[in-house]
N, C-alpha and C positions, 0 to 999 in steps of 0.2 A: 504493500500500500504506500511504500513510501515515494516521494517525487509526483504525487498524484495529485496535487493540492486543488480544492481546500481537505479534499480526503483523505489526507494525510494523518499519519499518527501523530498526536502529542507532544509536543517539542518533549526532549529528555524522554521520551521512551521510544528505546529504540527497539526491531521489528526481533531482535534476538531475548530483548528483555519483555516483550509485551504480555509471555503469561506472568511476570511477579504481580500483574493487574486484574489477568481476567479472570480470576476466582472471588475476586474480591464482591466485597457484599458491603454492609451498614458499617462493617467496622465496627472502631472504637466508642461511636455516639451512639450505634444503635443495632439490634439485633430480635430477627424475629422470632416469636416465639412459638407460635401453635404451628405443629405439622398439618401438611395440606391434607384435605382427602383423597383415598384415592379416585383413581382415576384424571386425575386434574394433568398428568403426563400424559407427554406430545409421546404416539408408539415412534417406532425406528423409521418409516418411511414419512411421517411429516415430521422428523427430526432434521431430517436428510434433505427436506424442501425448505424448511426453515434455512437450514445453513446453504440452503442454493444461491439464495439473492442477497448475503448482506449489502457487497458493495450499493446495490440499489436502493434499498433501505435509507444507508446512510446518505445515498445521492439525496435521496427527499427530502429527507432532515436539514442537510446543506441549503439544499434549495429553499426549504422556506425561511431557516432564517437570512437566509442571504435576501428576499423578497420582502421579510420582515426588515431589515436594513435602511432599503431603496426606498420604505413606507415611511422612514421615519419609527418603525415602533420595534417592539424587542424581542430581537433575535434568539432569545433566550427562550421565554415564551412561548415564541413560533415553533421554535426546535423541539418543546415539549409536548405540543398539542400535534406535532408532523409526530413525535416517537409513539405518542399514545396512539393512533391511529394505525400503525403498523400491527398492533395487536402482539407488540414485543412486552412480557410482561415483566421482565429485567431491563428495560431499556431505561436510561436514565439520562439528563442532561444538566451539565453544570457551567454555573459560568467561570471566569477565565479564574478570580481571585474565590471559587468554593472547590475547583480542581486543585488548587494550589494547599488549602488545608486537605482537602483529601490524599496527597501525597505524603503530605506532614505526616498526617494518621499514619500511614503505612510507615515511616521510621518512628513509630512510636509516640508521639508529641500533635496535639490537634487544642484549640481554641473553640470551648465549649462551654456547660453545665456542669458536666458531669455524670450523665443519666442515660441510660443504654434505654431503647423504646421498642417495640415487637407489635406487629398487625396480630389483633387477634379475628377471630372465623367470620367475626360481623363485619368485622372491616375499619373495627376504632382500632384507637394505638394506645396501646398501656404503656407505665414504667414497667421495664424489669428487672433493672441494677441498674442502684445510686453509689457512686465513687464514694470512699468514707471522706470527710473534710473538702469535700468540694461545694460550689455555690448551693447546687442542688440537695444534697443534702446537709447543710446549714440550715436552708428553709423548710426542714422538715416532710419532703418529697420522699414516699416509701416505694420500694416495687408494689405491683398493682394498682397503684393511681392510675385514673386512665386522663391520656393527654387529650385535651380537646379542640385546641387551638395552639397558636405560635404566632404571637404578634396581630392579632384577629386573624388570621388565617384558618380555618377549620380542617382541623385532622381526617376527619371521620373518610374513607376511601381513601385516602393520598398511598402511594409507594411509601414507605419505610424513610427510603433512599433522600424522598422529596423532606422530611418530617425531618430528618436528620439536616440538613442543607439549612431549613431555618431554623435550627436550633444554633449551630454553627455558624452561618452566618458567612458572606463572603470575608476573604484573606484581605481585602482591601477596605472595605465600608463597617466591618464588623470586627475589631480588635477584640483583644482582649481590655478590659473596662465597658465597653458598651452593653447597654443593656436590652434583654428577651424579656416581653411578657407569655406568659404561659398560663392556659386556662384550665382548668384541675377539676376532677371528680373522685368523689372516695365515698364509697354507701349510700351516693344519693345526693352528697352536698357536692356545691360548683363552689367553687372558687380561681380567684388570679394570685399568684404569684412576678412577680417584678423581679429579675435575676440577674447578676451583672456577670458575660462573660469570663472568666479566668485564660489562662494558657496554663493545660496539665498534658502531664506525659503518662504513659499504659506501662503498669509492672505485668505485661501480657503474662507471664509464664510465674510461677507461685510454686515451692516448693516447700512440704511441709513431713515430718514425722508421723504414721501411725502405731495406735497400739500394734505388738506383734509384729514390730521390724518391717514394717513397709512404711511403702514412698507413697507418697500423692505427688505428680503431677499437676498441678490446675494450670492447664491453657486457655485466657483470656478471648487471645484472636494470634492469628499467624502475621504478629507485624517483624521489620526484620530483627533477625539474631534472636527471634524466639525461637527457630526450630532448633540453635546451634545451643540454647538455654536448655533443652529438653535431652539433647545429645548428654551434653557434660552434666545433668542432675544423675542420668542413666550411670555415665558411670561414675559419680561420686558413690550411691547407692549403694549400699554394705552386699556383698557377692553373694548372692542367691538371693538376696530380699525380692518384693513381689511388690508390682507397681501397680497403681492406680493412676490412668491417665484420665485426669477430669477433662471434658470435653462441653460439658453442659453449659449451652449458651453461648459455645463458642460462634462467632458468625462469620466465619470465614478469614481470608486476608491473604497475604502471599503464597502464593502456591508454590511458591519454591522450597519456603520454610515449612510448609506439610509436607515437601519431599524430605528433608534432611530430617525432620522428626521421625517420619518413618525409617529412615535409614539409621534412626538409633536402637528398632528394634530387628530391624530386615536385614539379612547376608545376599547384599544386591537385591534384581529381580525386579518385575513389574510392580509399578507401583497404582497406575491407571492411564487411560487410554481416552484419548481424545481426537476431535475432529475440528477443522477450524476451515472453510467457505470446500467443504467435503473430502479434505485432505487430512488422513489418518498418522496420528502422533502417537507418540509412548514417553510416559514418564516413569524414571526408572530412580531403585534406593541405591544410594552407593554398598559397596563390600565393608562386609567389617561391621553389623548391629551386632547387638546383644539378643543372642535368638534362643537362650532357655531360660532366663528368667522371667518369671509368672506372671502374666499382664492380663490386668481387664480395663475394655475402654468403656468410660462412664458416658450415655448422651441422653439428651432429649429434643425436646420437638426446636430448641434455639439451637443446635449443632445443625449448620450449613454449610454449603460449600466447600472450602478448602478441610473445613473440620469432616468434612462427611466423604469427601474424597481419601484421609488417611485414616477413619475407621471405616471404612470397605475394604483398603486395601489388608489393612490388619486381620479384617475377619474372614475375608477369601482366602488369604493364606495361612489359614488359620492357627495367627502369631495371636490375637487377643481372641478371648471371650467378650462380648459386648453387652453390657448390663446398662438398663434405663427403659425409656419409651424411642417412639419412632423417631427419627429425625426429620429436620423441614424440609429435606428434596427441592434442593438448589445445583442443580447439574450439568450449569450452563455457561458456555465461555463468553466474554463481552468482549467486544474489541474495541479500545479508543480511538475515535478519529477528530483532529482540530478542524472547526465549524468557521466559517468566516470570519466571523468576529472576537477570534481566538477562544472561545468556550468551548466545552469538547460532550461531542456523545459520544455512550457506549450502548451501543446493539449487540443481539445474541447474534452469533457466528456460528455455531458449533454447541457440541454435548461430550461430558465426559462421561467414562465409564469404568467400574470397578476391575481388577485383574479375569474376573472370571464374565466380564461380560455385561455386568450386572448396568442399567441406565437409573441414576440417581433422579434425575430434574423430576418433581411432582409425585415423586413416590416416596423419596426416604430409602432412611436403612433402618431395619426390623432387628433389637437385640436379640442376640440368642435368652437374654433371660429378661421380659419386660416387666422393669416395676418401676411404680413411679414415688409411692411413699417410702421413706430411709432408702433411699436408691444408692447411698453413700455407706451406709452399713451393709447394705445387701455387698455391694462390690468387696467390703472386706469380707465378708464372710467369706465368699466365694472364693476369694484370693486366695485366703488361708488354707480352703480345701484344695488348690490346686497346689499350692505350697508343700503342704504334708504329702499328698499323693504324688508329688515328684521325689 
């Protein structure tokens, strides 16, 4: 795509680096939380037509904001009611200074609240996790508040993606110091809240002691040198101990850093498979994981993406046991392309798929053991027995 402007990819990302992007989901500001039902998955042959036409997808997008330009009105906009119409339900459009924090995000550092948000089945957006000591929760914001607004803007239908954008705020117009209002429900009572951005940084990867000589793992989101966070906890880990990879609510992020996590537990080999405008790729774990010590990966319906592309591959080669509920079936690659007015979409290109085959986008992955109450005690128990039976 490069040399093809205005369809060009993104300044600074270049055509070799473009998947550390396309797994990417809500990130650090937000994450969905209810798995889809089924059925809501594209089968293999309108996967296959989806990823026929992206170039022309993104010509249309081009097109209107570039026609939005020549009107006088906002190309930005334009771009998003041209994406919406594609029937892309991952397509997302941001302007030049909200691209700009969304890359932030991805090195770990983004200009926010503090407050992770999730589409539930109706279509509002709740809290799901508030950063401890951030604005948001200062003001006493708990998970399950459902978000109603952002600055009058009404939540109820928006993308995640869009929800997260005004919460954040463009890199230019929206620093940190300036202020969000936000419109609050809890039980039945409304309320606003007034919140003055911060600039905080993601401890993505959490490593903690349990009873019984195991590890917890908790991965956040895959922003970078999280996966290489995940390598070196592996093996500080006392030798044969038994890990617990929390994965619950993770919402995706670099796809590169889900390969190197898996490579903490894989000796090589497929890692998953994907497709991008019909042209078939492999991602693969480097030599050298830790492949008999005891692993269960923990998820639920907030593990997406890049999180749900390294417990597939876990579970098809069956290196982890996967304890929790279904995850959200986010399976979908997006490519960036810079828009005329230097803002950038991302359309779906492409679908990835687990080592054995398996098509994530709208289905999920099914633990082998589903609970959803102590799903964190279940995972040790479990541990333990695989522990003593080795």
């Amino acid at each position: 795509m490069s040399g093809r402007d205005p369809f060009c990819q993104p300044r600074r990302i270049r055509r070799g680096a473009a998947l550390t992007l396309v797994f990417t989901s809500v990130l650090v500001a937000g994450a969905a939380t209810g798995a889809l039902p089924q059925g809501e998955g594209k089968s293999a042959p309108d996967e296959a037509r989806s990823a026929a036409a992206p170039l022309a997808r993104h010509a249309d997008v081009a097109r209107a904001a570039e026609e939005a330009m020549a009107d006088g009105k906002s190309p930005v906009e334009a771009a998003r009611r041209a994406a919406s119409r594609s029937g892309d339900r991952w397509a997302a459009v941001y302007s030049r200074g909200e691209y700009e924090e969304f890359e932030d995000a991805l090195d770990g550092r983004y200009t926010g609240v503090g407050l992770w948000a999730g589409s539930e089945r109706d279509g509002r957006v709740a809290v799901t996790k508030v950063r401890t000591g951030s604005p948001a929760a200062r003001a006493g914001i708990r998970p399950g508040d459902l978000l109603r607004s952002v600055d009058g803007e009404k939540t109820d239908g928006r993308p995640v993606t869009e929800v997260v954008s005004l919460l954040r705020g463009d890199a230019s117009d929206a620093p940190a110091g300036t202020t969000v209002r936000l419109g609050l429900e809890r039980d039945g009572r409304t309320w606003t809240e007034t919140l003055r951005r911060a600039r905080l940084s993601t401890d993505s990867v959490t490593v903690r002691d349990l009873p019984g000589a195991l590890t917890l793992i908790d991965v956040d989101t895959f922003t970078k040198n999280s996966g290489g966070q995940v390598r070196d906890a592996v093996r500080r880990a006392p030798r044969g101990a038994g890990v617990v990879l929390d994965l619950r609510g993770n919402s995706g992020g670099l796809v590169t850093e889900a390969v190197t996590a898996a490579s903490a537990f894989l000796d090589a080999g497929l890692v998953a498979t994907y497709d991008v405008e019909g042209e078939q790729r492999a991602l693969h774990a480097e030599p050298g994981g830790d492949t008999t010590r005891p692993l269960v990966a923990l998820v639920d319906g907030g593990t997406m993406s890049a999180a749900e592309l390294l417990t597939g591959a876990l579970q098809d080669r069956g290196r982890a046991l996967v304890v929790g509920s279904r995850t959200f079936g986010k399976g979908s690659v997006q490519m960036p392309a810079r828009l005329p007015d230097g803002s950038v979409a991302e359309l779906t290109v492409g679908h990835y798929r687990t080592p054995s085959g398996r098509g994530v986008d709208g289905r999920g992955i099914t633990p082998d053991l589903e609970t959803d109450e102590g799903a964190l005690q279940r995972a040790e128990s479990v541990l333990r027995g695989l522990a003593n039976h080795s």
